[in-house]
N, C-alpha and C positions, 0 to 999 in steps of 0.2 A: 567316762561314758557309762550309762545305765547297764545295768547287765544285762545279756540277751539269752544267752540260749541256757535255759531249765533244764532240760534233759538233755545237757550237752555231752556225755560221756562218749556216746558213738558216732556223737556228730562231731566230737574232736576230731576222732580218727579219722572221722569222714573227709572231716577240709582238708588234712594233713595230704591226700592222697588226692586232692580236687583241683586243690588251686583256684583260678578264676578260668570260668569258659570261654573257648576260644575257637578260631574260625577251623583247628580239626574236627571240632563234632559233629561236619557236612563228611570225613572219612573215614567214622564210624569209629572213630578214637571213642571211649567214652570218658563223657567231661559232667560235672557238677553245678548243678544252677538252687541256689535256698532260696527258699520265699519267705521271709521274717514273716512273723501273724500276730498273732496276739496270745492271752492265757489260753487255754487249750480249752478250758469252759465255756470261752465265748463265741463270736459266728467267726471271728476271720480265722482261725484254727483249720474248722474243716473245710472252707470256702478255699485253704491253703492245697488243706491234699488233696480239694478236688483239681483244683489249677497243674496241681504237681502231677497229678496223674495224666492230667490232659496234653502236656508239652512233653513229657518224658517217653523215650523210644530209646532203651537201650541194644546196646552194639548184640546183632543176633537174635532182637525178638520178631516176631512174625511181621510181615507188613501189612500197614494199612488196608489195602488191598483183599489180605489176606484174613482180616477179619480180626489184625493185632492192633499195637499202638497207634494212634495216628498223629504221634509228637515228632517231635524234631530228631532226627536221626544220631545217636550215640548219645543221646542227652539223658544224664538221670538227674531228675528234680526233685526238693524233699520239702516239706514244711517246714518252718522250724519256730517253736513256742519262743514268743518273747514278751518281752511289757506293752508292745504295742508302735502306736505311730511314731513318737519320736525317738522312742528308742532304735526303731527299724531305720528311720532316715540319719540317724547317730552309725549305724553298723553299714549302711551302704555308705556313707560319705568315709565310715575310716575304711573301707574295705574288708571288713568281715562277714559282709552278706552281700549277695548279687543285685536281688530284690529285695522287697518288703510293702506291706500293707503299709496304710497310712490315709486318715482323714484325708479330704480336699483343703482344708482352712491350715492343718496341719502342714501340710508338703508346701503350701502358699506360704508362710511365715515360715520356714526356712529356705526357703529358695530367698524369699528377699530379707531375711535376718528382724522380722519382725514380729511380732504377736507373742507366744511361746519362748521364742527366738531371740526375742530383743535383748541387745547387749551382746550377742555372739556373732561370730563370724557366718555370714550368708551360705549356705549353703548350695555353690551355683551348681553346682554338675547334677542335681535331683531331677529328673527327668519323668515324666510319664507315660508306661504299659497302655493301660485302660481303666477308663471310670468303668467300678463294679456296679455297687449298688448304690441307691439313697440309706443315708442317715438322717432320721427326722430330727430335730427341734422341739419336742414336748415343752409346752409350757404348760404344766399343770397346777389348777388352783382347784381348792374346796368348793365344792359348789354351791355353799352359803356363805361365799367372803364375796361375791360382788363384783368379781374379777371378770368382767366380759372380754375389755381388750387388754394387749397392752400399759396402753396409758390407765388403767385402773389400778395397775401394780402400785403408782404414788402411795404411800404412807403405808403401805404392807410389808409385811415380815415377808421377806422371799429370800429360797434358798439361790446359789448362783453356781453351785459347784466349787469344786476345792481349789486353793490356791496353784495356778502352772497347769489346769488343765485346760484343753480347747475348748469345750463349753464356756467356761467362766470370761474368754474371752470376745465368744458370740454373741453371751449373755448382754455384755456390755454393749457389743455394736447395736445388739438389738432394744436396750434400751436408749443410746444415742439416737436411734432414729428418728423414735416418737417422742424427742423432744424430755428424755429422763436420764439422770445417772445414778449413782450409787446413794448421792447425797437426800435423793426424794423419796429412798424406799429405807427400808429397814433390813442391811444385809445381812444374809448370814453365808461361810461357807464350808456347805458339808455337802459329802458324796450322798446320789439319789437315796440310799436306803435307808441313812441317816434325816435326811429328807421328809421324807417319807412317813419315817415314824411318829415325826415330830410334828405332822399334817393332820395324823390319825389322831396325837394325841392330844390335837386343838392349837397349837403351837407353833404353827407356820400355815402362812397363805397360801404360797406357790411356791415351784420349784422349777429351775431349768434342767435339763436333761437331755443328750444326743445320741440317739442310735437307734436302730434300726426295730421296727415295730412288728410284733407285740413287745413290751419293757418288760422285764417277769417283777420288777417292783412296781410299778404303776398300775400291772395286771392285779397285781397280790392285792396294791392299797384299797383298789376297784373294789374288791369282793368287801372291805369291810366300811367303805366312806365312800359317800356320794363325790364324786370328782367331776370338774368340766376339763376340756382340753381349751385352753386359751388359741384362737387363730392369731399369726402372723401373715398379714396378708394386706394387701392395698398399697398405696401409692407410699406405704413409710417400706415395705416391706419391697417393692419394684425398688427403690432409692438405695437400699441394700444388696440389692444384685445389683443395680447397676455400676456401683464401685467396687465390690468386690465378687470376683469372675467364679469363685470357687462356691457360691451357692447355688441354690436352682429353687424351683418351685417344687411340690410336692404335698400329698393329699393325704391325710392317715382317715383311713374308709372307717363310716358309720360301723358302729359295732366291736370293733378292734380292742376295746377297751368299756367292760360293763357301763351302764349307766350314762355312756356317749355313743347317742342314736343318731346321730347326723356326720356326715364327713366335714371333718378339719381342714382348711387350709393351713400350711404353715412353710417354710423354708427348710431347704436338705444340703447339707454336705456329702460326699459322694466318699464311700469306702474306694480309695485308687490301686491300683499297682504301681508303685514306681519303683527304678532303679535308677544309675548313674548313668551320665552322660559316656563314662568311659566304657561303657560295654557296649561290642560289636555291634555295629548297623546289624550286618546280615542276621547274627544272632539273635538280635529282639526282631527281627523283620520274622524269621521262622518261628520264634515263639508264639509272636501275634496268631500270627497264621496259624498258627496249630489252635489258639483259644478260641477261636473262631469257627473250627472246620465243626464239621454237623458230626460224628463222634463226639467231640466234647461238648458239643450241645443239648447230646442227649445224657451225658456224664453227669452235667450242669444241672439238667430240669430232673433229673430223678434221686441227687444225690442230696440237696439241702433246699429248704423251703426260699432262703436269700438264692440259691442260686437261680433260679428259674429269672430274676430281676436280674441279672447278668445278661445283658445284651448289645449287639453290636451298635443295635442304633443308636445307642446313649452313650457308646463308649466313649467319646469323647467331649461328654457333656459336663457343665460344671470343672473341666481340666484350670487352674489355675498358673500351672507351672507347664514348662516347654514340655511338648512331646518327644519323645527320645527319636532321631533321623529316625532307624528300623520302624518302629510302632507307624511314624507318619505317613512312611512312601507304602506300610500297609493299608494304612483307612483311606489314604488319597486313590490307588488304585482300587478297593472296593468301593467308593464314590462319596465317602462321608464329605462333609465341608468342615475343614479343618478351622477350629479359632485363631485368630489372631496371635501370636507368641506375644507374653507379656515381655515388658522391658525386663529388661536385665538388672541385678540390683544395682544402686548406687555403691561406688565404692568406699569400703570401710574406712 
């Protein structure tokens, strides 16, 4: 398994004396709940301790009522730095973590042992909290190589991202779509910054890239080369939601990025929360519940700029993988319309 916790010294201690939570943290026992996140540099870090702050109500602090916590009673939550998606759904399936962050396309290809996944054992018990935010799709080219759509990538140098990560494999569906694979362009695979450089320094067309906007490399490249943002959008771009449940639509607004003055269509995978299937109904029912209450709403909109995108009405949008029971009989009594549960994967 990847390694997960960077600053695990006291988070040693911590699990040592945590165990996994369980249905006494309704009688004030105090119990431990992690949120795997990603490097501590990036958004799901603080997006973690914002979350963490919002569910947690330890045994004796003021109540809600009272102007305190307005988390789950006896519950303390903590962040905790890891490498990211698959790593986090690697630490909730051995049970080292409760929660974790995790792409939509990511938590989708290990729940059915596919994409990322392929060749390992399915990952079934990965369940889903709530879709957080969108993660765009940039498909970024020079603005004098010609690249209008998609289909213009033919016979270009484009980057795809590195080998094993989620990009490189969107990269692909999204040139499956429009009728392209790897053999019609000129591939290379190297991470955005590397990218990047190699754009500036006349040496690559385009590049794929996933997450969440402004990009601080794309921003950078902006300031010194003319950039378009290529759209993903139209009836190739519908044909890829409609097979695979873990994308959505999504717009990166005129201005976002120097030198693109009009808003982009293009496709999003969603930053999710998931955990396992093995942790308590009641427990993820009151966690929901707490990320939801207007205390952590207003936690949300004044603590990170992705948080204010954290909302109920999408919460379960773009979900690919089952809703965990607790999370569902939450959104179903707040009135959401719940998706369809995907099948189950085929057996290994």
């Amino acid at each position: 398994m990847m390694a997960l916790l960077k600053n695990s010294g006291w988070m040693a201690a911590l699990a040592v004396c945590a165990g996994v939570a369980t249905g006494s943290v309704y009688a004030q026992e105090m119990s431990f709940f992690r949120v795997g996140t990603g490097g501590t540099a990036g958004t799901y870090f603080p997006i973690g301790g914002l979350l963490a702050n919002a569910i947690s109500n330890p045994p004796g602090a003021r109540a809600c009522d009272e102007g305190g916590s307005c988390g789950v009673p006896g519950l303390v939550a903590t962040a905790v730095a890891s490498n990211g998606s698959v790593a986090n759904i690697n630490a909730i399936a051995g049970g080292s973590l409760e929660s974790g962050f995790s792409q939509s396309d990511v938590a989708y290809w290990a729940y059915t042992g596919t994409g990322v996944f392929e060749g390992q054992p399915a990952v079934e018990s990965v369940r889903a909290i709530a879709n957080l935010y969108p993660e765009s799709i940039h498909l970024v080219a020079r603005a004098d190589s010609g690249i209008k759509s998609v289909a213009d990538l033919a016979g270009k140098k484009v980057s795809m991202d590195e080998p094993g990560s989620g990009t490189l494999v969107d990269a692909r569906l999204i040139l499956e779509a429009y009728g392209l694979s790897e053999d019609d362009i000129e591939p290379e695979f190297l991470k955005p910054n590397q990218a990047a450089d190699l754009m500036r320094d006349g040496n690559m067309d385009a590049f794929f890239f996933v997450g969440g906007f402004p990009a601080g490399a794309i921003a950078e490249l902006a300031t010194s080369l003319d950039i378009t943002l290529v759209p993903i959008a139209g009836p190739e771009a519908e044909a890829i939601r409609e097979d695979y449940a873990f994308f959505s639509t999504n717009t990166v607004p005129a201005g976002t990025y120097e030198g693109v003055d009009a808003d982009v269509q293009t496709l999003a995978v969603g930053a999710q929360w998931v955990t396992s299937a093995e942790q308590p109904e009641e427990l993820i029912y009151q966690i929901t519940k707490a990320v939801w209450n207007e205390s952590s709403r207003a936690l949300l909109d004044s603590g990170h700029s992705k948080g204010k995108e954290i909302r109920m009405e999408t919460a379960v949008e773009g979900v690919g993988i089952p809703l965990h029971p607790g999370a569902e009989r939450f959104y179903r009594e707040a009135g959401l319309e719940i998706p369809a549960a995907p099948e189950a994967p085929a057996a290994q």
